[in-house]
N, C-alpha and C positions, 0 to 999 in steps of 0.2 A: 951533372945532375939536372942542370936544367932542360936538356930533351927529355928525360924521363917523367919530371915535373908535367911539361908539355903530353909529354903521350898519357899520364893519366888525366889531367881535368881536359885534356879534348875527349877520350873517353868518357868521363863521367859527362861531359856536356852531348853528347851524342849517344848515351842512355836516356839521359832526360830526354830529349827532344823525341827518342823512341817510344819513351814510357806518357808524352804529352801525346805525341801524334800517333796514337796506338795502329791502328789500322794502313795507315798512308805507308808505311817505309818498310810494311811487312813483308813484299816480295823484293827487296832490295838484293836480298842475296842470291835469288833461285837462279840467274844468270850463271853462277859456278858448276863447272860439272862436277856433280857426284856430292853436291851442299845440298842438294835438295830434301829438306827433311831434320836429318840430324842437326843443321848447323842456324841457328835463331842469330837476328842482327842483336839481339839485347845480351846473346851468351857471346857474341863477337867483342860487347865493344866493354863487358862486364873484363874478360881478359884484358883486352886494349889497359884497360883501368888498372889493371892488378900489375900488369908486367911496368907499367910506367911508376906505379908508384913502389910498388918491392925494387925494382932498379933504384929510384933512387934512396929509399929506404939503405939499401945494402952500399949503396957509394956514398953514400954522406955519413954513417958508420964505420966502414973501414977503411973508406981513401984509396980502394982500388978504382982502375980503371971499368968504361962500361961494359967490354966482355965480361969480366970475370962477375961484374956485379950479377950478370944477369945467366950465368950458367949455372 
């Protein structure tokens, strides 16, 4: 549970820093072929957030392992 813990509040910490430093970390992702457009660093790291914390959400509830928590 605790890399999932880890993967949402690094997420949540790397929204804020997105949503403080609004402009500066905006072309961070245009580097990726084919992210150009569709894919925003704040919808990146908004998942990052969601998937760490439902993983551990769903392992600290039913004591499965982290596959299955997060399939």
């Amino acid at each position: 549970m605790g890399w999932f813990l880890g993967l949402g509040i690094g997420g949540l910490v790397l929204l804020g820093l997105v949503f403080v430093l609004d402009g500066v970390l905006d072309g961070l992702l245009d580097g990726f072929a084919g992210a150009d457009g569709w894919l925003s660093l704040p919808a990146a790291t908004a998942f990052l957030s969601m998937l760490g914390f439902v993983g551990a959400i769903a392992q600290g509830t039913t004591g499965m392992g982290p596959v299955p928590a997060v399939a």
